[in-house]
C-alpha positions in Angstrom: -2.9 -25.5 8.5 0.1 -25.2 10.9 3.5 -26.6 10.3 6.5 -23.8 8.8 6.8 -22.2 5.9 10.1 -21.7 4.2 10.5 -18.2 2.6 12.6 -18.4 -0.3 14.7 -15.6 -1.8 12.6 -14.5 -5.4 15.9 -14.0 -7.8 17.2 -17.2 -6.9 15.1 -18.9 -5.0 17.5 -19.7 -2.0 16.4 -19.9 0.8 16.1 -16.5 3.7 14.3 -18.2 6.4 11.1 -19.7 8.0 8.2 -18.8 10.2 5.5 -20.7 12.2 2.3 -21.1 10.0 -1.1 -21.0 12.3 -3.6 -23.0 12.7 -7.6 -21.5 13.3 -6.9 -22.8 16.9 -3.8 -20.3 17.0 -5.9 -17.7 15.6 -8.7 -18.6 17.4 -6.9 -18.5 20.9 -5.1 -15.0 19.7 -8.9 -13.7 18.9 -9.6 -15.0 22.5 -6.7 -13.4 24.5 -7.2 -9.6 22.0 -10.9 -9.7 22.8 -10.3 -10.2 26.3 -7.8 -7.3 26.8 -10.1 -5.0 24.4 -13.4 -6.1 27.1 -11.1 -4.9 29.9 -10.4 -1.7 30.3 -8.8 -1.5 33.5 -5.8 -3.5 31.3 -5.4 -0.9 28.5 -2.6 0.9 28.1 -2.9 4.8 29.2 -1.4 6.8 26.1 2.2 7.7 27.8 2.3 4.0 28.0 2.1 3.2 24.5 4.2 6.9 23.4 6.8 5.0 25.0 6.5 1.7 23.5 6.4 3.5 20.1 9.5 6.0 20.6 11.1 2.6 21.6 10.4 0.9 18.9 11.8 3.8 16.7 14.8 3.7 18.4 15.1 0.1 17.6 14.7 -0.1 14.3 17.3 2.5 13.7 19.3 0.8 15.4 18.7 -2.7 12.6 18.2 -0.3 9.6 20.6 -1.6 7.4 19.6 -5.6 9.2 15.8 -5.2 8.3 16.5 -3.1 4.3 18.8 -6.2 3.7 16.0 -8.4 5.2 13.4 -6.5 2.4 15.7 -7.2 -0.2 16.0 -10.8 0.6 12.5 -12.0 0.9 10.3 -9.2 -1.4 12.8 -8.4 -4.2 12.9 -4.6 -3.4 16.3 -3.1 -4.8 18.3 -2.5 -1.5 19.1 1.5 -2.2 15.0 1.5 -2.2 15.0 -1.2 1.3 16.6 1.3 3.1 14.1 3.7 2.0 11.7 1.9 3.1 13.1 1.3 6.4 13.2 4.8 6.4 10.0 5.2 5.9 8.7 3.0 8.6 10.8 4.6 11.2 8.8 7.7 10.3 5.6 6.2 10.3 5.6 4.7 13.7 7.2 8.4 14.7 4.3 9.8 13.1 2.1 7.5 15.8 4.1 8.8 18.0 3.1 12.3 17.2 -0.7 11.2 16.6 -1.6 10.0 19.8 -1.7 13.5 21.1 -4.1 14.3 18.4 -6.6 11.8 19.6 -9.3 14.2 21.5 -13.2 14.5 21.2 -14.9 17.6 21.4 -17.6 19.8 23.2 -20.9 19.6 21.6 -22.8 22.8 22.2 -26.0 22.0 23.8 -28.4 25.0 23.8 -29.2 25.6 20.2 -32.3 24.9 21.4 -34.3 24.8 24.2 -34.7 21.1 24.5 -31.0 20.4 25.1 -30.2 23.8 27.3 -29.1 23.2 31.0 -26.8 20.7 30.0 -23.1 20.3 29.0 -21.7 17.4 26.2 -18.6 16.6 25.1 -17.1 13.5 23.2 -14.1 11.5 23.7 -12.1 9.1 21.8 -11.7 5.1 22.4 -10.7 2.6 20.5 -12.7 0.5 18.1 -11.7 -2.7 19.3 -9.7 -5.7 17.8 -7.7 -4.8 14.8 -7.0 -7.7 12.3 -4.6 -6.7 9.6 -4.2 -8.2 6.1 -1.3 -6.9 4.3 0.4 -7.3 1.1 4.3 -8.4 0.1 5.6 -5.3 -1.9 6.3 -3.2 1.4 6.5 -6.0 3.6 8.3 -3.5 6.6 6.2 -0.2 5.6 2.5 -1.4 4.9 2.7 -3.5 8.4 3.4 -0.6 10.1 1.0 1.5 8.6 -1.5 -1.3 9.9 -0.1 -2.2 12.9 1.5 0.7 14.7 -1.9 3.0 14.5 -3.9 -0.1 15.9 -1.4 0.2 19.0 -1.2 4.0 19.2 -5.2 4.3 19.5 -5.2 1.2 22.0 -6.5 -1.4 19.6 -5.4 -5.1 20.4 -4.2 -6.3 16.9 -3.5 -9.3 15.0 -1.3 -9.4 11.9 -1.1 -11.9 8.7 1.7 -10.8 6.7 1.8 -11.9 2.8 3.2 -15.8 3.0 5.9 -13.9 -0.2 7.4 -11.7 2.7 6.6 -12.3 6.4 10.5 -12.5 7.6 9.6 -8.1 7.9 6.4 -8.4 9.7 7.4 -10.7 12.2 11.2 -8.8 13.1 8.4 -5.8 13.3 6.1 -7.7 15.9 9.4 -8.7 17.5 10.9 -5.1 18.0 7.4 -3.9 19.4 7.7 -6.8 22.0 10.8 -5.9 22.6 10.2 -2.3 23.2 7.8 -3.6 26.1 4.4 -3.9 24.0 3.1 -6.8 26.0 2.5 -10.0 23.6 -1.3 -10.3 23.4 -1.3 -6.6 22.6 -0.3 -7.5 18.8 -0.2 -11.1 17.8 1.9 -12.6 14.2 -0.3 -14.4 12.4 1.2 -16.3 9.4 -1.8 -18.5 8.1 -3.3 -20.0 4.9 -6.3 -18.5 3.1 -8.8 -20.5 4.7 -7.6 -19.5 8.2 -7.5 -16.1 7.6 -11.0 -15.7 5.9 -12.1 -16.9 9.8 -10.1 -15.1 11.3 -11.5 -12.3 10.0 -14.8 -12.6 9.1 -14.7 -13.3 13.7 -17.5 -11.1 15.3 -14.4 -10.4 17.5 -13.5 -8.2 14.9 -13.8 -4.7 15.5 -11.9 -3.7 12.4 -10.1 -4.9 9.6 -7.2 -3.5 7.3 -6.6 -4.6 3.9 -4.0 -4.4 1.2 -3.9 -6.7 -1.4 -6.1 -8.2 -4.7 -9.4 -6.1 -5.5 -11.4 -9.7 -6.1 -9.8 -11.0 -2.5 -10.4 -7.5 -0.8 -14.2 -7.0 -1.9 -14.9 -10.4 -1.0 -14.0 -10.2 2.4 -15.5 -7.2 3.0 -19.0 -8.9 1.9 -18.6 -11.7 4.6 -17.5 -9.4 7.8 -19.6 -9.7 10.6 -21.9 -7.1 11.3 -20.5 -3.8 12.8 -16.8 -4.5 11.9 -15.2 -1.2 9.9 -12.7 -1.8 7.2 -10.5 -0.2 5.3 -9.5 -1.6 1.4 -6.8 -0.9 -0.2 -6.3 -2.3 -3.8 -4.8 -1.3 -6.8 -5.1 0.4 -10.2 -3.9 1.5 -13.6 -2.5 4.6 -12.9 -2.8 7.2 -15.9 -0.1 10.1 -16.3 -1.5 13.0 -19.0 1.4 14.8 -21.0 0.9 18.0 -22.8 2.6 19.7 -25.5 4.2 22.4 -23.0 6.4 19.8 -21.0 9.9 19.7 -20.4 10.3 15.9 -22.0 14.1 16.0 -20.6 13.1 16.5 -17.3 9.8 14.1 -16.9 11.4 11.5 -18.3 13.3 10.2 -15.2 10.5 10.7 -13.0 8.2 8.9 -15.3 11.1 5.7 -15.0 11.2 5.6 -11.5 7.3 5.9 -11.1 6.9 3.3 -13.4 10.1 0.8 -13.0 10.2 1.4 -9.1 10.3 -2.1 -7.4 9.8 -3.6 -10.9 6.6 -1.9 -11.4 5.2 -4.1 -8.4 3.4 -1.1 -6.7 -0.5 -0.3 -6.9 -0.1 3.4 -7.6 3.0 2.7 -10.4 2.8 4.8 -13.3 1.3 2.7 -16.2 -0.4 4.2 -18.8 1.5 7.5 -20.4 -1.5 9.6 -22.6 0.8 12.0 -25.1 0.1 14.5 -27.3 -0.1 12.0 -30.8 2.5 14.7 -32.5 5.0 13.9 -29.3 4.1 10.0 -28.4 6.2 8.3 -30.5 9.3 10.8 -29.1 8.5 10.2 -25.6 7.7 6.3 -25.7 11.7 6.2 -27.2 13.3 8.3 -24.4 11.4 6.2 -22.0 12.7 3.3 -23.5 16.4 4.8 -23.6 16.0 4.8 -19.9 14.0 2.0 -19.2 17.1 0.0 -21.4 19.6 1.5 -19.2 18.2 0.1 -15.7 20.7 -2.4 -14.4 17.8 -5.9 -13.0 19.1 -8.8 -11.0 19.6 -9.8 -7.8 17.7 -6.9 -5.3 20.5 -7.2 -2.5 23.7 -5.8 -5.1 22.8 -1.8 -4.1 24.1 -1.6 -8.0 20.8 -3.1 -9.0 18.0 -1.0 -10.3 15.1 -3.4 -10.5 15.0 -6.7 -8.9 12.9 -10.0 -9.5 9.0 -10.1 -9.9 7.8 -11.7 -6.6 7.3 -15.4 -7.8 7.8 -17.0 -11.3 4.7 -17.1 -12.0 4.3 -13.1 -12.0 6.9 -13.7 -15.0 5.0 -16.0 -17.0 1.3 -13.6 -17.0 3.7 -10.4 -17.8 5.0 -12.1 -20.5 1.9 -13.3 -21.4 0.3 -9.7 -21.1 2.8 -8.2 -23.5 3.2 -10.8 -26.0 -0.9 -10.2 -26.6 -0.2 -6.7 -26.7 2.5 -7.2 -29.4 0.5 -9.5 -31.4 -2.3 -7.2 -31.9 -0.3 -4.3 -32.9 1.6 -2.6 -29.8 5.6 -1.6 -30.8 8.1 -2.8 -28.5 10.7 -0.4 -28.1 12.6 -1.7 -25.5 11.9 -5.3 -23.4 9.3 -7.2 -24.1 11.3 -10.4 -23.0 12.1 -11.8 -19.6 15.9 -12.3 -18.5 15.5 -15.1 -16.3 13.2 -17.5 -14.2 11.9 -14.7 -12.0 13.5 -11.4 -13.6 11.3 -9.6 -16.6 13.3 -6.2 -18.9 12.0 -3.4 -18.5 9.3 -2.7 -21.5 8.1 0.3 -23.2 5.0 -0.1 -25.2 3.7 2.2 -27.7 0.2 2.6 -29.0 -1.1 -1.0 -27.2 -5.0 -2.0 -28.1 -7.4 -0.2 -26.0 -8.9 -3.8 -25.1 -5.5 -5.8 -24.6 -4.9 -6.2 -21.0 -2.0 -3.8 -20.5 -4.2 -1.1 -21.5 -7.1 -2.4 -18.9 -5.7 -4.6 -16.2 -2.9 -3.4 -13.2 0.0 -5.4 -14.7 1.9 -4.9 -11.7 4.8 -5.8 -13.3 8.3 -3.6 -15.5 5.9 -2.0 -18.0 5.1 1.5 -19.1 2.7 1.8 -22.4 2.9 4.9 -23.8 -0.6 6.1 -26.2 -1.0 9.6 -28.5 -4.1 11.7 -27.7 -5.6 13.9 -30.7 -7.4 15.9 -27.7 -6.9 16.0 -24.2 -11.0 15.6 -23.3 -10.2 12.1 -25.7 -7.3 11.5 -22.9 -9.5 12.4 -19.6 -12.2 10.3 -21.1 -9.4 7.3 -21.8 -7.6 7.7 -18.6 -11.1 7.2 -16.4 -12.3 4.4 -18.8 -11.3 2.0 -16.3 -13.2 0.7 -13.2 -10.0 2.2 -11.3 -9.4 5.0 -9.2 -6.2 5.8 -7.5 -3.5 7.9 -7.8 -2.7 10.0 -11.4 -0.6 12.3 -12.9 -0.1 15.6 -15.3 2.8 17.2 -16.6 2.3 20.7 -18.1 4.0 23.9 -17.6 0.4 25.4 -18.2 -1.7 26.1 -14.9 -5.0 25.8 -17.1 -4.1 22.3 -18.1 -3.1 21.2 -14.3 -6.1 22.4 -13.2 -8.4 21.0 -15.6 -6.4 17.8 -15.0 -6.9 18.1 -11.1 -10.6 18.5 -12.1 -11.4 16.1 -14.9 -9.5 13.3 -13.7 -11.3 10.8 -11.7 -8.6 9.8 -9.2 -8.5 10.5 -5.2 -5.1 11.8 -6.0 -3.7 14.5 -9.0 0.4 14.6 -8.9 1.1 17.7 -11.0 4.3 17.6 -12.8 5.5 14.1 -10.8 4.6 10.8 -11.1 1.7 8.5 -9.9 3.7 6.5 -7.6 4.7 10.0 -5.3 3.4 9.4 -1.5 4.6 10.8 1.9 3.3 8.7 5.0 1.0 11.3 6.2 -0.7 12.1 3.2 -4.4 10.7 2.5 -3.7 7.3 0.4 -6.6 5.9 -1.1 -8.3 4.2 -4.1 -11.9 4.6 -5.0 -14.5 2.5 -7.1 -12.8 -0.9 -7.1 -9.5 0.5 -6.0 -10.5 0.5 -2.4 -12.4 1.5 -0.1 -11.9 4.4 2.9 -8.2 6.0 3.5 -5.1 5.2 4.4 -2.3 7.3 5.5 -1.1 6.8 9.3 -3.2 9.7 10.5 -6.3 8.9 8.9 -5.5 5.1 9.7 -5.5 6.0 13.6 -9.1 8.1 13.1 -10.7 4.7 11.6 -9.5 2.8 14.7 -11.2 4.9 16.9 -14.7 5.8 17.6 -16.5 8.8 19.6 -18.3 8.6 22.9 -20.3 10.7 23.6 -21.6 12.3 27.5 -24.0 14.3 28.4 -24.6 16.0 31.7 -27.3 17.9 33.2 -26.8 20.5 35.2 
């Protein structure tokens, strides 16, 4: 498929803009020209080369902050107080590249442990694992491209990107501003494409490796038709789980546990989703939730008085609704929501005490809703919380050390926030999901060390 795709605005569905959809003989050609550069080392670019390009490319995108947060707010539906945020964010992250590349060293391998390998020297160094395609997803359409994109060029990796068709307006101004910061062209390629194109492009044996974020079903299938020898990293979501004990300070979690859970209208995979309370407090906690849920102003994501925007299409709308009107029929209390406002725009929802089977309590909803469930005994909520095929990030809020570390323990997650919500991340941090939540970790350093790969020399003496 080629031709252009409009991108339209999710509250009213105006329209923002348009980019050039490829073909598989665009993608095909950009697989061509990134193989070549990746076969050719004497056209790689040394590392104070590409330090440069990347300082450059922080410099301008500070210099568009408020162009590319209003630009996020437009095309994804992301509140524009949280845009700039972002923005933020992704200046950081390509700083952090920055910062990496003088990270990226092997290491000397000692050689006479025994006497077979004595009268010899070894070391290892690092190069780059070869041509990056990147997948990514539309709910940090400016941050999650450049924790794809800028390790890929920091460790020397030709790369080709295919934003989500919701939001590429961000991924291509970022493909743009590295261009223009004197990455040359075939270096990293804009790939806007259908489904069917993209599945070629990488599933390639030109592939050396291949970021994901997105869809459990869509991420595990690709990974089972990647040609041999190309690495991946998945990143999916989950149904985060937040434990609350009697000791807590209710006041104080409460507003964390909005923004963790009504943050970009619950459209994140790490957003806080289901609350386990002590039974005797549930009922008390589920209402001041709801008290602050009710006062969140939704509508159009580009008035900075706006607190949560649009779901990303209309049709997100109709399965939440959906979702929670199951719920409801089967027993769940609404105590605040439970309706949608408009076309695309969904109120903010507190559940209490939804089915253990109703798909709220079991599926990412990925959409404004907290449900909120009493626990007789905190093994009972552990052995809830981990019921699902799930693994991401999870949460505790106790003032007793015990109960945070038993948490940190008995929690299957690859992250524990103690005493903050689910959705908590700094861009350095490790950032994974296990079991169907994903697969290897993100996080910009740890990105860079999956794009690279050790050589090894050995010299006698």
């Amino acid at each position: 498929m080629s031709g252009v795709l409009e991108v339209p605005n999710p509250f009213d569905l105006t329209r923002v803009g348009s980019v050039e959809l490829s073909g598989w003989d665009d993608t095909d050609a950009m697989l061509d020209a990134a193989y070549a550069l990746y076969r050719n080392r004497d056209r790689w670019l040394p590392a104070y080369k590409r330090i440069e390009i990347l300082k450059e490319t922080a410099r301008l995108m500070s210099g568009r902050a408020e162009e590319l947060a209003l630009l996020i707010a437009s095309e994804g539906g992301k509140p524009l107080v949280d845009a700039r945020v972002e923005v933020a964010r992704a200046i950081d992250g390509v700083e952090l590249c920055v910062h990496g590349i003088g990270q990226m060293s092997g290491r000397e391998i000692p050689m006479d442990l025994t006497e077979a390998g004595s009268g010899r020297i070894a070391f290892t160094q690092k190069e780059p694992i070869g041509v990056v395609v990147a997948a990514s997803a539309f709910n940090h359409p400016l941050n999650l491209i450049v924790h794809q994109v800028a390790p890929a060029v920091a460790t020397g990796c030709p790369v080709i990107v295919k934003p989500a068709l919701d939001t590429p307006l961000s991924c291509e101004a970022f493909v743009d501003i590295l261009h223009q910061a004197g990455l040359p062209q075939d270096w990293c390629r804009f790939a806007a494409c259908d489904n069917e194109t993209a599945e070629q492009m990488i599933t390639d044996p030109r592939v050396g490796f291949f970021s994901f974020i997105g869809s459990a079903r869509v991420g595990w299938m690709l990974r089972s038709k990647l040609a041999p020898g190309t690495r991946c990293a998945l990143e999916h979501g989950g149904a985060a789980p937040v434990i609350v004990d009697e000791t807590v300070d209710i006041d104080t979690m409460i507003p964390l546990l909005t923004k963790g859970g009504f943050y970009h209208s619950g459209q994140v995979c790490v957003s806080v989703q289901r609350v386990f309370a002590a039974a005797a407090m549930a009922a008390d906690i589920a209402q001041k939730l709801a008290n602050a849920a009710a006062a969140l102003k939704v509508g159009d994501a580009r008035d900075p008085n706006v607190d949560c925007g649009p779901l990303i299409r209309p049709a997100e709308v109709d399965r939440v609704e959906e979702w929670v009107d199951e719920a409801v029929q089967a027993g769940a209390a609404v105590l605040t929501g439970g309706k949608r406002l408009g076309p695309t725009t969904y109120a903010p929802t507190v559940l209490l005490n939804p089915p253990a089977d109703a798909r709220v309590s079991t599926t990412e909803i990925f959409g404004p809703v907290i449900c909120v469930y009493g626990y007789d005994s905190l093994e009972d909520a552990y052995q809830v919380a981990n019921s699902l095929p799930f693994a991401f990030q999870s949460a505790v809020f106790t003032k007793s050390l015990d109960t945070a570390m038993q948490a940190i323990q008995q929690l299957d997650a690859t992250a524990v926030m103690v005493n903050d919500h689910t959705a908590f991340r700094v861009d350095w941090m490790p950032f994974a999901g296990r079991r169907q939540s994903g697969y290897n970790t993100g996080g910009i350093g740890y990105t860079m060390k999956d794009m690279l790969q050790d050589k090894m020399a050995v010299i006698r003496l």
